[in-house]
VOROSE-532556 format. One line per 10 residues: number of its first residue (from 1); their letters; for each residue z negated, x negated, y negated of C-alpha. Coordinates in steps of 0.2 Angstrom, whole numbers. Layout:
BEGIN
NUM> a> Z X Y ~ ... $
This chain:
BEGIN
1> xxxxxxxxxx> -517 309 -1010 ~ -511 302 -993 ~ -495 303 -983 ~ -501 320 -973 ~ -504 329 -990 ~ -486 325 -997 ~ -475 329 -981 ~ -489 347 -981 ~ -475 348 -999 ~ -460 342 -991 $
11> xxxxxxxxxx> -461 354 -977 ~ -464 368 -992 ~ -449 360 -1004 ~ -435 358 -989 ~ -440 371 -977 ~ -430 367 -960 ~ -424 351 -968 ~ -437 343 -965 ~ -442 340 -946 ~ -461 333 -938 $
21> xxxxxxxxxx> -449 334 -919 ~ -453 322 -908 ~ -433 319 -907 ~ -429 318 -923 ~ -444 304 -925 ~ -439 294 -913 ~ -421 295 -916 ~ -428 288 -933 ~ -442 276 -923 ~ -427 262 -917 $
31> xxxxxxxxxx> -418 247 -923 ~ -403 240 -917 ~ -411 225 -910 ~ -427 219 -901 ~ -442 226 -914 ~ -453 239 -905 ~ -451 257 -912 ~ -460 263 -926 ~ -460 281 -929 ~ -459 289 -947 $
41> xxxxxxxxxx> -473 302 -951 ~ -458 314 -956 ~ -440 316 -959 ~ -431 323 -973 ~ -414 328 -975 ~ -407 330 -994 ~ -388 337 -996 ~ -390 332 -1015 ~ -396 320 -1028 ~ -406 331 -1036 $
51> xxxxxxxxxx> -414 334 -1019 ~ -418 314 -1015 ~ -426 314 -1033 ~ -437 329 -1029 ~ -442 320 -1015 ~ -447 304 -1021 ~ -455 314 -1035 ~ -467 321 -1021 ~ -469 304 -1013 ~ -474 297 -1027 $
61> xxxxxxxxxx> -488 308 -1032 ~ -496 305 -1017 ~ -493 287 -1013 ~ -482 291 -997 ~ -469 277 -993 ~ -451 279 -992 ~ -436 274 -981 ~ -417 278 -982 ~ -407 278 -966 ~ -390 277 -965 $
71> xxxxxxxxxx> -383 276 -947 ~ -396 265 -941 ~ -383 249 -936 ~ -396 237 -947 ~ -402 223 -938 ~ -419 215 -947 ~ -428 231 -945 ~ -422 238 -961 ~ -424 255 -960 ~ -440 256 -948 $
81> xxxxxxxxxx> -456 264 -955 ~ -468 247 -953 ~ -482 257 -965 ~ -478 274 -960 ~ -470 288 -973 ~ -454 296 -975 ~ -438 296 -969 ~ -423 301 -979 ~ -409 304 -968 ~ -393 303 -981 $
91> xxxxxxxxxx> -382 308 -964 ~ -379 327 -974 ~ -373 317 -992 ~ -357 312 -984 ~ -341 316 -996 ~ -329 307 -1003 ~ -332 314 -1020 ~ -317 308 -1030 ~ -302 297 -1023 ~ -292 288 -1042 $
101> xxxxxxxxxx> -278 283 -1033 ~ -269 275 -1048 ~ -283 266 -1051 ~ -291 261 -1033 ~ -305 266 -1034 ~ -316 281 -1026 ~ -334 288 -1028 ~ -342 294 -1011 ~ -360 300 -1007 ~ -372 287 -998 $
111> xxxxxxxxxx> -371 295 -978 ~ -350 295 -979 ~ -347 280 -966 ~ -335 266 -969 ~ -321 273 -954 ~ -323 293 -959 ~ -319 285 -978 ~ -303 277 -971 ~ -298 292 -963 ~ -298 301 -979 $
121> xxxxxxxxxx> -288 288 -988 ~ -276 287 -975 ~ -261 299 -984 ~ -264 288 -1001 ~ -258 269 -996 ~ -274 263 -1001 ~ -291 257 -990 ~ -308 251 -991 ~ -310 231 -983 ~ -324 228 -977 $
131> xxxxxxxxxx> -329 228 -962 ~ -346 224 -954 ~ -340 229 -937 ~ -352 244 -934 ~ -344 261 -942 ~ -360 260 -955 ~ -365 270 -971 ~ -359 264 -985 ~ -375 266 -992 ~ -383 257 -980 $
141> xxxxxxxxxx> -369 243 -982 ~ -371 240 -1001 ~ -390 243 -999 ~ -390 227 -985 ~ -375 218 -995 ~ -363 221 -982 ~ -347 211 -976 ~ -337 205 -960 ~ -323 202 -952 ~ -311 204 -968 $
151> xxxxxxxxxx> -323 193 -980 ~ -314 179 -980 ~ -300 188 -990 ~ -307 205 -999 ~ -324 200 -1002 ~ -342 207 -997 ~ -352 222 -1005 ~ -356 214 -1020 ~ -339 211 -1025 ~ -331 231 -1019 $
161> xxxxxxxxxx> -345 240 -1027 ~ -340 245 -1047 ~ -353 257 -1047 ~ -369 264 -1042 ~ -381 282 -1045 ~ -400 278 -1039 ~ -414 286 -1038 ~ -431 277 -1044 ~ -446 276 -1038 ~ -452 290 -1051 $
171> xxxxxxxxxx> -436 301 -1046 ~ -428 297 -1062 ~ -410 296 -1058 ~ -397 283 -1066 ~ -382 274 -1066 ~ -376 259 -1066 ~ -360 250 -1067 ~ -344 261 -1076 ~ -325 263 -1066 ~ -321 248 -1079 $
181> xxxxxxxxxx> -314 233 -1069 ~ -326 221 -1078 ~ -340 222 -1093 ~ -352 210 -1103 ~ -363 225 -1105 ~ -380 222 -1100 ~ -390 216 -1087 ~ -380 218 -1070 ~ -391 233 -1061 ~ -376 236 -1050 $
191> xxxxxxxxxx> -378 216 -1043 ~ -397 221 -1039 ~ -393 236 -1032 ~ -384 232 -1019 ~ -392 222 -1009 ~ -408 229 -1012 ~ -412 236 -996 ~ -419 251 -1001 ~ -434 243 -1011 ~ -431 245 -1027 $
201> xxxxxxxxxx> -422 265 -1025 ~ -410 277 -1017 ~ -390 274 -1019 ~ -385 295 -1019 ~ -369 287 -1025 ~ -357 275 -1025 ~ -339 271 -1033 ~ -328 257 -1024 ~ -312 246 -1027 ~ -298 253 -1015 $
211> xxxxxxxxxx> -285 239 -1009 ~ -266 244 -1005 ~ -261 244 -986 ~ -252 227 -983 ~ -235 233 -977 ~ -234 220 -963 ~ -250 214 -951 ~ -248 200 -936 ~ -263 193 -929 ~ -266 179 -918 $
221> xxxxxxxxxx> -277 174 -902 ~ -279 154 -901 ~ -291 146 -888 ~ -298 128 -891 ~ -305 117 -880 ~ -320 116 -890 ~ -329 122 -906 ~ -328 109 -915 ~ -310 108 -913 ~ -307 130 -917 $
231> xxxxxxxxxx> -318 126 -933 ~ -307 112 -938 ~ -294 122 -938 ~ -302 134 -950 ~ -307 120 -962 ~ -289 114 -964 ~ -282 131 -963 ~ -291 139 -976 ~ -289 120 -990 ~ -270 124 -986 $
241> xxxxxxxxxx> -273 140 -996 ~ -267 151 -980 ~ -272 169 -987 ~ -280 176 -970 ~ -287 191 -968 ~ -301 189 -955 ~ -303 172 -944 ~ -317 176 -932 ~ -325 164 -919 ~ -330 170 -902 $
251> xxxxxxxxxx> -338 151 -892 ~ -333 151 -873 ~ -350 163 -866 ~ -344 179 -879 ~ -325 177 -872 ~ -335 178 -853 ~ -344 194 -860 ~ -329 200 -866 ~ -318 197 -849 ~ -332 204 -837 $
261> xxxxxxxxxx> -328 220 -848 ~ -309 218 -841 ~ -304 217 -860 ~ -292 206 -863 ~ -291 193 -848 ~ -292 178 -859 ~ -294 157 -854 ~ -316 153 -854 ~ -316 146 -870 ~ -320 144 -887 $
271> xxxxxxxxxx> -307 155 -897 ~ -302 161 -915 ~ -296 178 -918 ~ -283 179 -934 ~ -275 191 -943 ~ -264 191 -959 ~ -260 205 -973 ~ -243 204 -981 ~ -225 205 -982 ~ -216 202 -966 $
281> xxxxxxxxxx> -209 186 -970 ~ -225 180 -978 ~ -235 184 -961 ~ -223 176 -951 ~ -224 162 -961 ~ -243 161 -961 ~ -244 163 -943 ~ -231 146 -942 ~ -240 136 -952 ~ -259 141 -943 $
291> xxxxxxxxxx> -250 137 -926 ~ -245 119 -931 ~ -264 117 -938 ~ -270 125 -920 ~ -259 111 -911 ~ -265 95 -921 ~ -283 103 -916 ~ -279 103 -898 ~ -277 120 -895 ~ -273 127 -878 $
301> xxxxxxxxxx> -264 142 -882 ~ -256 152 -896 ~ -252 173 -892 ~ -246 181 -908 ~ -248 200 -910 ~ -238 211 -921 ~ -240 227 -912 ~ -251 240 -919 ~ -259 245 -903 ~ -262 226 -899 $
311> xxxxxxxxxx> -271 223 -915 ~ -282 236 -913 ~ -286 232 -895 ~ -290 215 -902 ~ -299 217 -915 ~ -307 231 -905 ~ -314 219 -891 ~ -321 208 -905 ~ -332 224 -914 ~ -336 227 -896 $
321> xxxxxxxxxx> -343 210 -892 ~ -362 212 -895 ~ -363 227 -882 ~ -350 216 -872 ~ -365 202 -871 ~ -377 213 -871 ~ -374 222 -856 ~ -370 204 -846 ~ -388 201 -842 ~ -396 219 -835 $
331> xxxxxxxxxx> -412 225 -844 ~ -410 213 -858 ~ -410 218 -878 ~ -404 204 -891 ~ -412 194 -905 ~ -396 195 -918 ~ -398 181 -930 ~ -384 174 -943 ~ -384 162 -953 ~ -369 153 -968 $
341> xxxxxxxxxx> -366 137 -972 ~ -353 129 -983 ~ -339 128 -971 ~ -337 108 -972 ~ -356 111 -962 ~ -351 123 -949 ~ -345 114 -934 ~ -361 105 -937 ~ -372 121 -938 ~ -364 131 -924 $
351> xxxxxxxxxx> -364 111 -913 ~ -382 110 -913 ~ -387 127 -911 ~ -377 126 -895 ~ -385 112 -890 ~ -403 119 -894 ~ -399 136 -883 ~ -393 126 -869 ~ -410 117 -870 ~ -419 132 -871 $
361> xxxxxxxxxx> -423 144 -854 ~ -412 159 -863 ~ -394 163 -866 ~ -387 164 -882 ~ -367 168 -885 ~ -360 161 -902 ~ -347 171 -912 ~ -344 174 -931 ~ -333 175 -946 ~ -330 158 -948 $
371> xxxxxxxxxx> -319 159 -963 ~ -334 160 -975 ~ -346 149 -966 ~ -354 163 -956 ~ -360 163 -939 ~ -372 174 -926 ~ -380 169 -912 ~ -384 184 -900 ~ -401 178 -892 ~ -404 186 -874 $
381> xxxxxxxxxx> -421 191 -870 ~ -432 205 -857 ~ -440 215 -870 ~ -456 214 -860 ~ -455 195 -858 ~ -466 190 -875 ~ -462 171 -870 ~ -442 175 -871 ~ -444 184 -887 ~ -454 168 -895 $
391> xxxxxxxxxx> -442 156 -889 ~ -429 169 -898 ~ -439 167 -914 ~ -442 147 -913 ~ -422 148 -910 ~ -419 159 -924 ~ -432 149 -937 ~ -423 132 -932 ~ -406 139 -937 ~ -413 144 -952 $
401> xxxxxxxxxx> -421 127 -956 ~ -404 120 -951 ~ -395 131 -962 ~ -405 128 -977 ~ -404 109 -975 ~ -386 111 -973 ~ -385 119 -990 ~ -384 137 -984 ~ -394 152 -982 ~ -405 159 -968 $
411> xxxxxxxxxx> -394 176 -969 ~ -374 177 -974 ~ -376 199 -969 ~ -388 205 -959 ~ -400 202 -974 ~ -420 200 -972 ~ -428 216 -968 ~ -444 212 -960 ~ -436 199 -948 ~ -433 185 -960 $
421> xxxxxxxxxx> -447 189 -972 ~ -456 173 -970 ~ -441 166 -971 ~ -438 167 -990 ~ -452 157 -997 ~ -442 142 -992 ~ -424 148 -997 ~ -429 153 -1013 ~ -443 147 -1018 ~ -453 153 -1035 $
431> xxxxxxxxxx> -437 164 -1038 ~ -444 175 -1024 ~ -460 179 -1034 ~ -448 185 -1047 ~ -441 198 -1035 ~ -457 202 -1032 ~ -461 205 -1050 ~ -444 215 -1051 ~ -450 226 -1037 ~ -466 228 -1044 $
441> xxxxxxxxxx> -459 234 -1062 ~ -448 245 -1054 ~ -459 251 -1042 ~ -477 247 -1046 ~ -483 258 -1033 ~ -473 250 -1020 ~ -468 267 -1011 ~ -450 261 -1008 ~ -445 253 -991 ~ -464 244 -992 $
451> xxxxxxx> -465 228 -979 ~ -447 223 -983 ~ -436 209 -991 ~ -451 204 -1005 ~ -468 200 -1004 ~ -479 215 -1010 ~ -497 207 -1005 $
């Protein structure tokens, strides 16, 4: 039983659905960041449950590994094959399966993307929140515990998934989780779902908490003459109770980035990018009482926005930002590294990684959503230079360390992956050898996502 002996059954069970092309494995082979490509042996492409459970029925006769792909946005190497196998492309499961308007919520197949879900829920006054910038899977965002901009008000993943249908390593198919709002029934399978990254099973479904359209939206653009004093601002903002719907940071090389992309034209400086959901008065309001806080932090300038078209260019340039600062050093590819603190820590945390990239021979542009704690830094690097990419790792492990000291963690979204594998040891401890034994109950073979998130040694 090997890996070649269960595709020779794939390629029997799904016909032209299942592709050995060079182009479909190396559109399968990348990550969105600097790991080398690994190509999967073979690619499958299931329309249905029932399909995903044959498969993995197959896989698991033969001991072949197992990897979901979503849109490939991950950034720890999720979805890459590291000890070869099969990839399930969920691009074909992409419905919205059933929109319960009157009770906001909807159930949609893994492969539907966050911004195509939108779309669909457009007529109906209601929308999904979260909002990791990438137009992602919504799979792959509750498989890697997704958030973003909007976290600081509607939540992560975890807390807009009600719901979830899996597949098991042995193709049994479940659910978990009920439309319910809440329930003291049982373990929480739903919580270890999500979040998961593909280790423990396939998501073919999931249900999701819908939130009504704010009637009125302002945002705000206020620049800072340094970090410490745009963080401030955050702190104090967010103890006032001041409901904001996304508070991002972008430190004074991101806005360069942004401006050599002739975006928005704004001061070389750190800034914050706000926006706020409600009634018209209310956003007014909340937009006041930020700009008095901006000013007793020594901010520079205060543009408020209430334009549709000038929101979404906004926000636009900030989801743009990584291929901004990217593309201002030719030939380059990133190291994308985030880490939370509690928010009283983050000027602290974002102060001296600053202060170890400027020491260090490579360029590393700060931004994040501040609101919860949560930064990136976007660490430049020649992906033939093997001396770059180390210093991008030392760079990455220190802000880790730093993190954890700080009472944090070394990932707020991107998750683990293989990236930060050997970094869990120190976060969690012995409570890591119990996700180990988790993985090992659920899937004792260890076909699922193998090399990722736990140790299987």
């Amino acid at each position: 039983m090997t890996i070649e002996t269960a595709i020779a059954e794939l390629e029997t069970l799904l016909g032209e659905r299942f592709s050995r092309s060079k182009s479909d494995l190396d559109q399968h082979s990348h990550s969105e960041t600097y790991f080398d490509p690994i190509k999967p042996d073979g690619v499958a492409f299931p329309e249905t449950t029932q399909d995903v459970s044959e498969i993995i029925k197959v896989c698991s006769k033969h001991n072949c590994p197992v990897i979901a792909w979503g849109t490939g946005t991950s950034l720890e190497g999720h979805s890459l094959a590291v000890r070869g196998g099969v990839t399930l492309d969920l691009s074909l499961m992409n419905k919205v399966l059933e929109v319960n308007a009157e009770d906001m919520d909807v159930s949609v197949q893994p492969g539907l993307t966050r911004m195509a879900l939108n779309d669909e829920l457009r007529a109906t006054g209601l929308f999904f929140p979260v909002d990791p910038g990438a137009n992602a899977s919504l799979g792959g965002m509750a498989s890697t515990r997704a958030s973003g901009t909007t976290t600081v008000r509607y939540g992560t993943m975890r807390d807009n998934v009600m719901g979830l249908e899996v597949v098991l390593a042995d193709g049994r198919i479940i659910r978990t989780g009920t439309r319910a709002r809440k329930s003291s029934a049982g373990y929480d399978l739903t919580g270890l779902f999500v979040g998961s990254e593909g280790t423990l099973g396939i998501i073919t479904e999931l249900t999701l908490k819908l939130h009504g359209q704010p009637p009125a939206i302002g945002a705000a653009v206020c620049a800072f003459k340094t970090v410490g004093d745009a963080v401030d601002t955050v702190i104090e903002t967010i103890q006032m109770g001041v409901p904001m719907a996304r508070i991002e940071l972008l430190d004074a090389a991101s806005v360069a980035a942004v401006n050599a992309q002739g975006a928005l034209g704004l001061p070389e400086q750190p800034h914050l990018l706000v926006e706020f959901h409600g009634s018209e008065s209310a956003v007014a309001e909340d937009a006041e009482t930020l700009k008095e806080i901006a000013n007793e932090h020594r901010s520079i300038s205060f543009n408020w926005a209430t334009k549709t078209e000038d929101r979404n260019k906004l926000w636009q340039v900030r989801h743009d930002a990584y291929h901004a600062i990217t593309q201002s050093k030719p030939r380059s590819t990133a190291l994308v590294t985030d880490v939370c603190v509690p928010i009283s820590q983050l000027a602290t945390a974002i102060e001296e990684t600053q202060t170890d990239i400027e020491n260090s021979p490579i360029e590393g542009p700060i931004l994040g959503h501040v609101g919860d704690g949560n930064f990136h830094a976007i660490l430049l690097v020649n992906p033939q230079n093997t001396a770059e990419i180390r210093v991008a790792k030392e760079l990455s492990a220190k802000m880790a360390e730093r993190s954890l000291r700080l009472g944090g963690t070394v990932t707020g979204e991107h998750g683990v992956g293989m990236g930060k594998l050997d970094l869990m040891q120190a976060e969690h401890g012995d409570a890591w050898s119990v996700m180990g034994l988790i993985k090992k109950a659920i899937d004792p073979k260890s076909i699922m996502n193998p090399g990722k998130l736990v140790n299987q040694n």
